[in-house]
BALOBA-1460 file (C-alpha; in Angstrom, 3 decimals):
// residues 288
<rec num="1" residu="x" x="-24.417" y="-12.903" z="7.429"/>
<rec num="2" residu="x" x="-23.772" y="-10.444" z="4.770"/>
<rec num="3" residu="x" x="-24.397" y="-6.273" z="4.125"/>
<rec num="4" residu="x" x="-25.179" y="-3.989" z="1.157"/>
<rec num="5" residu="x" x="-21.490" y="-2.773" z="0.328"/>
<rec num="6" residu="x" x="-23.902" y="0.330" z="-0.566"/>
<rec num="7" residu="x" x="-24.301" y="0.982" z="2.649"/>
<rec num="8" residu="x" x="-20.587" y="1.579" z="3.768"/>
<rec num="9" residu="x" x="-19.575" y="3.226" z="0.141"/>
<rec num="10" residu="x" x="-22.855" y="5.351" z="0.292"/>
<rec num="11" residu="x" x="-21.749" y="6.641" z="3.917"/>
<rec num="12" residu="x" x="-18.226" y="7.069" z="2.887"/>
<rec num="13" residu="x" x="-18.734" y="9.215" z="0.207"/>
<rec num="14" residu="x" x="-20.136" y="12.105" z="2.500"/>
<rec num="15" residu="x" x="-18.050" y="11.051" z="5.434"/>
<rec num="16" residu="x" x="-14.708" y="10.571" z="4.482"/>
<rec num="17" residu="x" x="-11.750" y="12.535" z="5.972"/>
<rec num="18" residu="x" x="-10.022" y="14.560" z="3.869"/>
<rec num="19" residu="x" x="-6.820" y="13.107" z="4.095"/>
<rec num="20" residu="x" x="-3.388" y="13.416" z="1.677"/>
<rec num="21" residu="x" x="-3.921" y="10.108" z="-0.116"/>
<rec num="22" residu="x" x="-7.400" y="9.962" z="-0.892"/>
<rec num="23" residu="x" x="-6.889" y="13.086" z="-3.467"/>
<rec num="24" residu="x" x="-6.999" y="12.146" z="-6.873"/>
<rec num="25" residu="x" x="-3.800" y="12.603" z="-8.940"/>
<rec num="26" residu="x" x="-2.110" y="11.456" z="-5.680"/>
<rec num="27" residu="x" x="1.023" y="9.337" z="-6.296"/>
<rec num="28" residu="x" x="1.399" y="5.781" z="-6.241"/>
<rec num="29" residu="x" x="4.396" y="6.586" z="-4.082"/>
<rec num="30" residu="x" x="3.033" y="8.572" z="-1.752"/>
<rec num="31" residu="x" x="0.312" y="5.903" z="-1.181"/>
<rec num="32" residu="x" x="3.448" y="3.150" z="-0.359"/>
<rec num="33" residu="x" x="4.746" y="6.047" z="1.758"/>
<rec num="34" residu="x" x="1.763" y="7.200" z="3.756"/>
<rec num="35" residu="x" x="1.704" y="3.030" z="4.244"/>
<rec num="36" residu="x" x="4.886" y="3.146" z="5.725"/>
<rec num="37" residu="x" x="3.979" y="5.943" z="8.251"/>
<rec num="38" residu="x" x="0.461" y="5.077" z="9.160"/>
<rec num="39" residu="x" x="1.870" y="1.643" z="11.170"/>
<rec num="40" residu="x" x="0.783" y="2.131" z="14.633"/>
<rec num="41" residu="x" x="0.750" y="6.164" z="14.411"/>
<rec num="42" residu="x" x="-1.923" y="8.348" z="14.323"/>
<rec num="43" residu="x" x="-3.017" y="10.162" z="11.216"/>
<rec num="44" residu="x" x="-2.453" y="14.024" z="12.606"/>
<rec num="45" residu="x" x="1.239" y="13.121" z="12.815"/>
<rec num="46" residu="x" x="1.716" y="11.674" z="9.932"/>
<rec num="47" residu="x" x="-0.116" y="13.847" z="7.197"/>
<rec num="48" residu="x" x="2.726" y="16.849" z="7.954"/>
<rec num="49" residu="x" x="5.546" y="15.070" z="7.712"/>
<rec num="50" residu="x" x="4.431" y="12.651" z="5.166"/>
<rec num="51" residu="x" x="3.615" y="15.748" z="2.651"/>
<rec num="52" residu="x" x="7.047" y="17.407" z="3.426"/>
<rec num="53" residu="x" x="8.237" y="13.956" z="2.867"/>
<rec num="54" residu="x" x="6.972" y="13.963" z="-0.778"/>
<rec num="55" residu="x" x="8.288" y="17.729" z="-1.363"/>
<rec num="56" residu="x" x="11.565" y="16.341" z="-0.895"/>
<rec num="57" residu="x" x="11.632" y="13.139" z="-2.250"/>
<rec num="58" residu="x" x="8.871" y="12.856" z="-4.841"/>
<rec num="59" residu="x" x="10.146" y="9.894" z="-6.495"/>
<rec num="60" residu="x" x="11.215" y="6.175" z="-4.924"/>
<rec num="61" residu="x" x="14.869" y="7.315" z="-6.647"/>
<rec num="62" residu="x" x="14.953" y="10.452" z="-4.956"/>
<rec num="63" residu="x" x="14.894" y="8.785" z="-1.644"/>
<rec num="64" residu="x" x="17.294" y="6.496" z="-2.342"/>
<rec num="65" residu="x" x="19.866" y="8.602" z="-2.936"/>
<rec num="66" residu="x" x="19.518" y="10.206" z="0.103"/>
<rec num="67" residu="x" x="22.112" y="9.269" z="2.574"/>
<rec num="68" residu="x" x="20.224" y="7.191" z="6.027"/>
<rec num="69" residu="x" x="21.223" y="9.913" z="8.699"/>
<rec num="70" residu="x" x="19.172" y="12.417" z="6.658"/>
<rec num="71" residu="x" x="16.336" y="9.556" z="5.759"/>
<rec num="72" residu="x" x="16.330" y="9.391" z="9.850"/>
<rec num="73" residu="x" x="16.280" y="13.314" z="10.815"/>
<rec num="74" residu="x" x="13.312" y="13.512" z="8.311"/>
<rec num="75" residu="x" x="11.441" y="11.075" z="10.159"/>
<rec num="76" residu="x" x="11.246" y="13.195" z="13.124"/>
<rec num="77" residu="x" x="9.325" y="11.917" z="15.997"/>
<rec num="78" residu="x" x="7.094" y="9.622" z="13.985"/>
<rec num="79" residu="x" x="8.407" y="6.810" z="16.387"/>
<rec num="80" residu="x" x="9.345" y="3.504" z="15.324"/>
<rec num="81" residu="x" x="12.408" y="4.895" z="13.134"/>
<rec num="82" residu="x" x="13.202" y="1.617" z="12.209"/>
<rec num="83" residu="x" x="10.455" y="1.954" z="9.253"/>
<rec num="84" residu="x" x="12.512" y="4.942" z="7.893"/>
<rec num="85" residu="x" x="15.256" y="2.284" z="6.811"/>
<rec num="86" residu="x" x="13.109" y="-0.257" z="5.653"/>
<rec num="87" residu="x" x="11.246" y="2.551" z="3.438"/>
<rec num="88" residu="x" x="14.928" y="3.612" z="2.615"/>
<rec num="89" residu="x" x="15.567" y="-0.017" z="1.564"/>
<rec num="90" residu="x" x="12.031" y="-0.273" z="-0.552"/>
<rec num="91" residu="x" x="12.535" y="2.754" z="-2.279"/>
<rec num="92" residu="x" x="16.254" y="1.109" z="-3.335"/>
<rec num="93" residu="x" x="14.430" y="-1.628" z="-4.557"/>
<rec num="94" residu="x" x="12.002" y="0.234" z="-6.127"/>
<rec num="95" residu="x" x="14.631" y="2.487" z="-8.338"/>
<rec num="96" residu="x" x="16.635" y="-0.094" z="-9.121"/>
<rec num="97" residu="x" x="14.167" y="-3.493" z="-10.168"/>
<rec num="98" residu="x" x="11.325" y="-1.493" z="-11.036"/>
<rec num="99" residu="x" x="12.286" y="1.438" z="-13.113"/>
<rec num="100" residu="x" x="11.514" y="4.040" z="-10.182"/>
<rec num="101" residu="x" x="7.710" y="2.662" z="-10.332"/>
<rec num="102" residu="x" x="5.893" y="1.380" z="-7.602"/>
<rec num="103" residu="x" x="4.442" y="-2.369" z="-8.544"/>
<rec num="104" residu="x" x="1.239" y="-2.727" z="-8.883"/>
<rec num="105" residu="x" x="1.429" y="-6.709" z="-8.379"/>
<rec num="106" residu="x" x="0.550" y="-8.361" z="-4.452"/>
<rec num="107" residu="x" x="3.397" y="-10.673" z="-4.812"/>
<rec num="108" residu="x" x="6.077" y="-8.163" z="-6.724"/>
<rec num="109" residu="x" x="5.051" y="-5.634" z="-3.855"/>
<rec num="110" residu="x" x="5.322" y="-8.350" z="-1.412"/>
<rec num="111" residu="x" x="9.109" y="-8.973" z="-2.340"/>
<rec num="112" residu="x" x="9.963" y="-5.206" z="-1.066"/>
<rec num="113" residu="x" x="11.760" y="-4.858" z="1.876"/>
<rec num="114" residu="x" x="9.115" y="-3.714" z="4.825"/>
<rec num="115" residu="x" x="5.847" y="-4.529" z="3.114"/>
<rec num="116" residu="x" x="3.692" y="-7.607" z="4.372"/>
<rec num="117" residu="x" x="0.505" y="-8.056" z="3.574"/>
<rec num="118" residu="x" x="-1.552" y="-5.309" z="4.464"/>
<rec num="119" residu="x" x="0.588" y="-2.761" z="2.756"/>
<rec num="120" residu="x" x="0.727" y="-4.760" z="-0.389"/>
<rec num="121" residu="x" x="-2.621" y="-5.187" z="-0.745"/>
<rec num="122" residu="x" x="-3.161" y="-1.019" z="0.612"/>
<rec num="123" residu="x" x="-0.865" y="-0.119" z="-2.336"/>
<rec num="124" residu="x" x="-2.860" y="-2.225" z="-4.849"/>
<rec num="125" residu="x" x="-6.062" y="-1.507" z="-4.252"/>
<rec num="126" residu="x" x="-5.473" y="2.576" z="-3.113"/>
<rec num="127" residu="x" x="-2.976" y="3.722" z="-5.507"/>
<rec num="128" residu="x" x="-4.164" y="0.759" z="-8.827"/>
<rec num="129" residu="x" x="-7.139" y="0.260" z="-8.089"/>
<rec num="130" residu="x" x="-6.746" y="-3.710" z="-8.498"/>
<rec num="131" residu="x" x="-9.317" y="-5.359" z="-6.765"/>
<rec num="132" residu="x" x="-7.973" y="-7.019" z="-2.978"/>
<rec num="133" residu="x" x="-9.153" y="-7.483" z="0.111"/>
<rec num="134" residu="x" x="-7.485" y="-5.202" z="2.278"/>
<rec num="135" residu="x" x="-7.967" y="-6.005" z="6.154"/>
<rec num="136" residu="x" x="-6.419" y="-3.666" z="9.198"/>
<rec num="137" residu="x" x="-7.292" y="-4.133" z="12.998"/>
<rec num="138" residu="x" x="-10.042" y="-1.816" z="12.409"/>
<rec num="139" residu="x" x="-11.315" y="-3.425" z="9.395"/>
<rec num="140" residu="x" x="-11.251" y="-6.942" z="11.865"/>
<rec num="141" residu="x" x="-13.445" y="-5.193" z="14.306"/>
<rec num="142" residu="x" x="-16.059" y="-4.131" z="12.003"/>
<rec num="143" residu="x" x="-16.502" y="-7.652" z="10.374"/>
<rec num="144" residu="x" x="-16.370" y="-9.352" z="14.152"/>
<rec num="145" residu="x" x="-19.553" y="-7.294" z="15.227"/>
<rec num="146" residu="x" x="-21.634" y="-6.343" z="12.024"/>
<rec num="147" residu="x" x="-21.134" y="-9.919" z="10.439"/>
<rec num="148" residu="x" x="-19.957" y="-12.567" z="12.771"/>
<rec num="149" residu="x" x="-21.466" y="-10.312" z="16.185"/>
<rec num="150" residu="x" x="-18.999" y="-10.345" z="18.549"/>
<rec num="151" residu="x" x="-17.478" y="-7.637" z="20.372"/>
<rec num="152" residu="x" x="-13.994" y="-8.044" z="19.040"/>
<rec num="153" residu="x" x="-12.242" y="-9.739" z="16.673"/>
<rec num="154" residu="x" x="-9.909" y="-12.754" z="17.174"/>
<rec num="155" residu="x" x="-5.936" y="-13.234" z="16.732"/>
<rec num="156" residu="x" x="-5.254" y="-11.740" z="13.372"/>
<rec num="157" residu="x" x="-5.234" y="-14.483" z="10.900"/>
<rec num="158" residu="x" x="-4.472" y="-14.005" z="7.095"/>
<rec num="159" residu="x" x="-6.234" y="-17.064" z="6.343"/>
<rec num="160" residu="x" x="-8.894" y="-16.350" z="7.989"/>
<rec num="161" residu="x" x="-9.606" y="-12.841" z="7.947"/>
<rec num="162" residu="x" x="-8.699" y="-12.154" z="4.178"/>
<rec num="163" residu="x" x="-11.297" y="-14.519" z="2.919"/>
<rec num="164" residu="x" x="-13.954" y="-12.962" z="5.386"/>
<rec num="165" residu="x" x="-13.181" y="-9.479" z="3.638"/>
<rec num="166" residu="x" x="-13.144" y="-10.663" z="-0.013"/>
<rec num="167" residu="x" x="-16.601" y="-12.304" z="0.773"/>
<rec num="168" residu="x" x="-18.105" y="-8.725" z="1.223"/>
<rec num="169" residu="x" x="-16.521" y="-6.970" z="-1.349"/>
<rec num="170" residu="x" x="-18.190" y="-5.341" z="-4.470"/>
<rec num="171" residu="x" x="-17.122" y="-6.218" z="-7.911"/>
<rec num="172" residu="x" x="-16.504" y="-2.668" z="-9.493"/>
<rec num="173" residu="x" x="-13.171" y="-1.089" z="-9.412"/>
<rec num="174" residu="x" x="-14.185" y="1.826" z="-7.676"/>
<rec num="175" residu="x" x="-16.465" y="0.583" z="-5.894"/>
<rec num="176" residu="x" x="-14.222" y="-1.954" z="-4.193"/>
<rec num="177" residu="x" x="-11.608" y="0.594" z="-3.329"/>
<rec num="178" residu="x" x="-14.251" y="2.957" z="-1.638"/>
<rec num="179" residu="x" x="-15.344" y="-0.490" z="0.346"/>
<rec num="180" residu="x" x="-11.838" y="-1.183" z="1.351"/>
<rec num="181" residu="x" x="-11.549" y="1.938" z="2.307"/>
<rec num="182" residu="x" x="-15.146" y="2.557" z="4.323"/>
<rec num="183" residu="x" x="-14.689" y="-0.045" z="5.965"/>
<rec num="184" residu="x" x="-11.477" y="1.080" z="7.363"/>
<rec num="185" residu="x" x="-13.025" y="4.604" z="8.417"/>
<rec num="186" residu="x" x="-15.707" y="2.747" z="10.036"/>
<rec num="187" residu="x" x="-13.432" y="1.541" z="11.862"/>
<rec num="188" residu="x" x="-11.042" y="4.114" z="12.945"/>
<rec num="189" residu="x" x="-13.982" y="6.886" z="13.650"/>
<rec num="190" residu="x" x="-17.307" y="5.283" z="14.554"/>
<rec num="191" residu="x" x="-16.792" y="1.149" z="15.476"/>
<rec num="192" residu="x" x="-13.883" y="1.995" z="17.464"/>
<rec num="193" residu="x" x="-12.372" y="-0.626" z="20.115"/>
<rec num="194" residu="x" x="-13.804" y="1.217" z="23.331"/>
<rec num="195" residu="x" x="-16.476" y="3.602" z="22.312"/>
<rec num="196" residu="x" x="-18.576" y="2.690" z="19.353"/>
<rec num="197" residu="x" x="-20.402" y="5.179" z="18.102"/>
<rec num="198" residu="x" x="-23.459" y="3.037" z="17.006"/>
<rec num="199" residu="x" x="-26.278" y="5.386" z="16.424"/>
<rec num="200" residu="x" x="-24.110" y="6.855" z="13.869"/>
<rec num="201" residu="x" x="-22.674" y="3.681" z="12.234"/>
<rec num="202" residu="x" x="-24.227" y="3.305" z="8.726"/>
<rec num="203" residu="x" x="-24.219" y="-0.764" z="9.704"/>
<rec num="204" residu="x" x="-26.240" y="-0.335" z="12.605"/>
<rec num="205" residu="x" x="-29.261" y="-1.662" z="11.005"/>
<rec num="206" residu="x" x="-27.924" y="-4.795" z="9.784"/>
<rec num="207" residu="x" x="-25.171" y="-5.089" z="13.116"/>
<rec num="208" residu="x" x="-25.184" y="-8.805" z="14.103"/>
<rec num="209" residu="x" x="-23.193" y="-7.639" z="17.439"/>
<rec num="210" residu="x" x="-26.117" y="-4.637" z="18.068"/>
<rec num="211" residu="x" x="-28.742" y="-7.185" z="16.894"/>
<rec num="212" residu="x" x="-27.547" y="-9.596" z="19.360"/>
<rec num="213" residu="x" x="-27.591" y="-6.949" z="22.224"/>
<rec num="214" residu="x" x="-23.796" y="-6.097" z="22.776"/>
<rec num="215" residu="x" x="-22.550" y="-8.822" z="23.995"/>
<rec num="216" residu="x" x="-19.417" y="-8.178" z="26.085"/>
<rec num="217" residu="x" x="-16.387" y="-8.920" z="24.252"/>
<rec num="218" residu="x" x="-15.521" y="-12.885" z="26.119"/>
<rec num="219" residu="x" x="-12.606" y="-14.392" z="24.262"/>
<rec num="220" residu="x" x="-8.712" y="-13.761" z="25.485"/>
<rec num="221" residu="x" x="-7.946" y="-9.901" z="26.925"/>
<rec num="222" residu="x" x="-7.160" y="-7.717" z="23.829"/>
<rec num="223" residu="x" x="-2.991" y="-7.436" z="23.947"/>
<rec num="224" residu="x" x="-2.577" y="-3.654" z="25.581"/>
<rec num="225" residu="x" x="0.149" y="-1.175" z="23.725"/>
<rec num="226" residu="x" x="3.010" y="-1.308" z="26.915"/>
<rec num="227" residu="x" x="3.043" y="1.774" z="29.066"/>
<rec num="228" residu="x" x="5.666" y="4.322" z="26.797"/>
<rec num="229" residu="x" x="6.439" y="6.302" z="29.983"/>
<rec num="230" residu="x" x="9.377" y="4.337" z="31.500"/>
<rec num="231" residu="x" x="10.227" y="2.307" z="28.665"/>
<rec num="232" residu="x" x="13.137" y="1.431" z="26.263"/>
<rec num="233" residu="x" x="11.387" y="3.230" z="23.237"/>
<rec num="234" residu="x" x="11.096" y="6.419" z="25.529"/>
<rec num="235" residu="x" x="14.413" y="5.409" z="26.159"/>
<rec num="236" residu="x" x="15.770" y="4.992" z="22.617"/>
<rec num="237" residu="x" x="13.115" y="8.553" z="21.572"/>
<rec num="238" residu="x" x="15.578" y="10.462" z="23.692"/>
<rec num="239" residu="x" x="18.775" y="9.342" z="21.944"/>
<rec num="240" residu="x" x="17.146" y="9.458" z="19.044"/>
<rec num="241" residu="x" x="16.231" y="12.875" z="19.190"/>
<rec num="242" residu="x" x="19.740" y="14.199" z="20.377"/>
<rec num="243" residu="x" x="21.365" y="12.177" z="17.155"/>
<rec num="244" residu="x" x="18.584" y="13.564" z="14.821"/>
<rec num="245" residu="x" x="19.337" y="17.671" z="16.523"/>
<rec num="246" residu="x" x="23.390" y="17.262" z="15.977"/>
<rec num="247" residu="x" x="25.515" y="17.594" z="13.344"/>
<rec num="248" residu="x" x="28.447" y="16.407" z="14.878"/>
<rec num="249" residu="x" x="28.832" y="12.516" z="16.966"/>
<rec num="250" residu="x" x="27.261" y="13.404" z="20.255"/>
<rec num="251" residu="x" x="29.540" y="12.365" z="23.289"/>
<rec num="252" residu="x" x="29.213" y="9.849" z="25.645"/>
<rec num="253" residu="x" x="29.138" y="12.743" z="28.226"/>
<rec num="254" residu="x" x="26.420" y="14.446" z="26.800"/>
<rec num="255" residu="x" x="24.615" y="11.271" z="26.025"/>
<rec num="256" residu="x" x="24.933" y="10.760" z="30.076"/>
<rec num="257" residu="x" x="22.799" y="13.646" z="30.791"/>
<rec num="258" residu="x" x="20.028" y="12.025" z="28.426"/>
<rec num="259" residu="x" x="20.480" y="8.916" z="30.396"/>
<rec num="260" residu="x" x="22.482" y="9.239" z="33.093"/>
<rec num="261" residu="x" x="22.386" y="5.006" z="34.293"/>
<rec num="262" residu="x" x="25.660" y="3.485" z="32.336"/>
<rec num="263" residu="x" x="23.922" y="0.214" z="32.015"/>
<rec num="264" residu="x" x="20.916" y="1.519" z="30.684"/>
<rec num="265" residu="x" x="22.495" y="4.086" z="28.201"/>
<rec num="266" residu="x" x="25.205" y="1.077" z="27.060"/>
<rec num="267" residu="x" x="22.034" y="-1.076" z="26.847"/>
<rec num="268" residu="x" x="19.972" y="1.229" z="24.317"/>
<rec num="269" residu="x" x="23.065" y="2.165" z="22.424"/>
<rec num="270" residu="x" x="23.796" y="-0.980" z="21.820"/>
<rec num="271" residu="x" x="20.446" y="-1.562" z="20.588"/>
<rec num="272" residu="x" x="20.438" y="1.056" z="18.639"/>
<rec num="273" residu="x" x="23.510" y="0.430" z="16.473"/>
<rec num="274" residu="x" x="22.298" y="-3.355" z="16.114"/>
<rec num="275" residu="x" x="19.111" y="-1.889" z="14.410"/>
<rec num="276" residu="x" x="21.152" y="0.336" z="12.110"/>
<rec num="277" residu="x" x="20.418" y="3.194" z="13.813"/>
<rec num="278" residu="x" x="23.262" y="4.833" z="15.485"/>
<rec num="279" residu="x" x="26.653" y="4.400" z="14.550"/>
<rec num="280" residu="x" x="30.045" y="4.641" z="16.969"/>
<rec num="281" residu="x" x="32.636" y="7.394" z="15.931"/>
<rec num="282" residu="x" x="35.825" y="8.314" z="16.935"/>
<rec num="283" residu="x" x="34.191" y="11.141" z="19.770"/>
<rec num="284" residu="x" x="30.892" y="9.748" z="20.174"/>
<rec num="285" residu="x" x="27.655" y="8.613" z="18.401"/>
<rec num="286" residu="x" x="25.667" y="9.660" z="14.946"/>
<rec num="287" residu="x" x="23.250" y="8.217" z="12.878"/>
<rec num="288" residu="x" x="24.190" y="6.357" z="10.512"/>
């Protein structure tokens, strides 16, 4: 089964959020940016941070002249600072193969450090306007129930799921980018995982999964996020944080009233400094 690419690109022309990098004029690096930040974090956090981001380093050159402890403390509580070093890293490879220009090439964007697939082809299609399938969890769940009419979508699968997106895509240059990107807001505010909206959904007409009744989802359990509460990212957060709020090494004694368990504390530092993000000192711990 197919579907008019009209009817997602008609419905996301009126109801598209008003986010950062769907302006026009907005940069090509501040599309591979917003990329960066947008990996398993919600849009409200990222859009302040992201645009204070681009005040401060509006170029891929500016950013990598900026030493990593200040790359980190500008990250904030975005989680997952490991992406801050890896954007560090692309925007070094950026200023210094590609003349301070973001590629516009799948495979030359591919070669950055941090970008797979999804962000490559993001960065092509949303900031070039080259014509890709681009494919995100949400994008998988629309196909599985308006085309193939299941609940949700399997494993993801390059192979597979690339080749189901390019099959619905339109062949003009804008019109392709406002598919990519309908699809995606389809996703993320109407075909969501556990409470589709459906008499809103501009698909609902041509839905192969409403069509077919609703069919309870009856493949493997979707993988669950772990509990945060409790765990060694809320654990490495709180470090984190008191590295980020000093400018001076933080002690071991102060880092005891963060975590007061010595195994536990020795554990996540440890971690920490294997990942590049804390570094030992003479009288305590830093970023790096």
């Amino acid at each position: 089964m197919s579907l008019d690419p009209a009817l997602v690109t008609d419905w996301f022309a009126v109801h598209a959020r008003d986010l950062p990098w769907r302006r026009p004029g907005f940069s090509a690096w501040g599309t591979l940016v917003s990329e960066f930040m947008l990996q398993q974090t919600q849009v409200a956090r990222v859009v302040p941070i992201l645009e204070e981001w681009l005040r401060r380093w509006p170029t891929p050159a500016d950013l990598a002249a900026a030493p990593p402890a200040e790359v980190l403390r500008a990250w904030g509580r975005l989680g997952y600072p490991r992406r801050a070093l890896a954007l560090h890293a692309c925007a070094t490879a950026i200023a210094e193969r590609h003349g301070n220009l973001v590629p516009e090439d799948v495979d030359e964007l591919l070669a950055l450090p941090g970008v797979g697939d999804y962000t490559a082809r993001a960065v092509a299609v949303f900031a070039h306007g080259h014509r890709h399938p681009v494919v995100d969890t949400n994008v998988r769940r629309v196909i599985a129930r308006a085309v193939q009419g299941v609940a949700l979508p399997g494993a993801p699968n390059a192979r597979r799921d690339l080749p189901a997106m390019a099959a619905l895509l339109p062949e003009g240059r804008e019109e392709q980018r406002a598919f990519n990107a309908g699809m995606m807001e389809i996703g993320a505010v109407v075909c969501t995982a556990r409470a589709p909206r459906c008499a809103e959904c501009p698909l609902a007409a041509v839905c192969a999964w409403r069509a077919a009744g609703l069919p309870a989802h009856d493949g493997p359990a979707p993988r669950r996020q772990p509990r945060f509460d409790g765990s060694d990212r809320q654990r490495r957060g709180r470090v984190m944080a008191e590295l980020r709020a000093s400018d001076v090494p933080v002690t071991d004694a102060e880092l005891q009233q963060v975590l007061p368990d010595p195994a536990e504390r020795a554990r996540i530092l440890s971690g920490l400094e294997r990942d590049g993000l804390a570094a030992r000192t003479d009288t305590g711990w830093s970023l790096p």
